[in-house]
C-alpha positions in Angstrom: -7.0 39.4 -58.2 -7.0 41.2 -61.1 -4.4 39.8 -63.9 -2.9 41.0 -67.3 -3.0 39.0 -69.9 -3.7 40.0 -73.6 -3.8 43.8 -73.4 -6.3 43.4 -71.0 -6.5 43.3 -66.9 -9.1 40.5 -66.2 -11.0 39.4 -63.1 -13.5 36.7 -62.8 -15.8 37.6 -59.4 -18.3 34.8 -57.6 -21.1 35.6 -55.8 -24.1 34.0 -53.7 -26.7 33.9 -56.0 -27.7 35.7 -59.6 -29.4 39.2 -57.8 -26.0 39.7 -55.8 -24.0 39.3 -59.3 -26.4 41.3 -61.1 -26.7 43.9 -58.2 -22.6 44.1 -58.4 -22.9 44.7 -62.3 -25.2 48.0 -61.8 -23.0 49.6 -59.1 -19.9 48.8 -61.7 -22.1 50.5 -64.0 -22.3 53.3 -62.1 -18.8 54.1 -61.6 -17.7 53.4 -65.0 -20.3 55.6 -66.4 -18.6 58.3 -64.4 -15.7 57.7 -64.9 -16.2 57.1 -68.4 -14.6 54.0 -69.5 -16.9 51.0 -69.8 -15.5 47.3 -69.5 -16.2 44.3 -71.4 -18.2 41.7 -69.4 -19.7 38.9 -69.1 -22.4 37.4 -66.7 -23.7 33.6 -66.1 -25.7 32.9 -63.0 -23.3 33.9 -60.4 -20.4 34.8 -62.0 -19.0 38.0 -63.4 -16.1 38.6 -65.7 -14.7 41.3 -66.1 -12.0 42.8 -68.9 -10.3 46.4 -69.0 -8.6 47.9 -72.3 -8.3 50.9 -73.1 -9.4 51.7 -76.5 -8.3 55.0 -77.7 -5.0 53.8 -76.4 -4.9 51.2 -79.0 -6.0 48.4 -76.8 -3.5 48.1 -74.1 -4.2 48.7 -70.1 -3.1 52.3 -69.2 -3.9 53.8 -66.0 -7.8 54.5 -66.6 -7.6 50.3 -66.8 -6.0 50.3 -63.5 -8.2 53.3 -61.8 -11.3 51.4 -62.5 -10.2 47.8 -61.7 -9.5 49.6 -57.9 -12.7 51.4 -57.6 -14.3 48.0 -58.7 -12.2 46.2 -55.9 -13.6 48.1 -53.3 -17.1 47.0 -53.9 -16.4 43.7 -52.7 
């Protein structure tokens, strides 16, 4: 689950193996480039993190945050 903390919502997924975790960051890639609002991540192995902010909004999480954290959800 995603959770606030910061100014930022922020979501830590596991997956099987590197390719699935890596295969995961290029769909999110895909929808934030779309959408246009491009998290902060980071990637080890099998493990994505995640962080949303908004940054025209002077860091906080506004409803762009919130849009992108649930078209992320439904990926896995």
């Amino acid at each position: 689950m995603w959770k606030e903390e910061d100014n930022k919502l922020k979501r830590t997924f596991e997956f099987g193996d590197f390719s699935e975790a890596f295969g995961f960051m290029t769909r999110v890639a895909l929808i934030a480039e779309k959408m246009d609002h491009h998290p902060w991540w980071s990637n080890v192995y099998n493990k994505v993190s995640l962080e949303l902010t908004t940054h025209d909004a002077g860091n906080t999480v506004t409803a762009r945050d919130r849009k992108l954290a649930a078209a992320i959800d439904k990926l896995v």
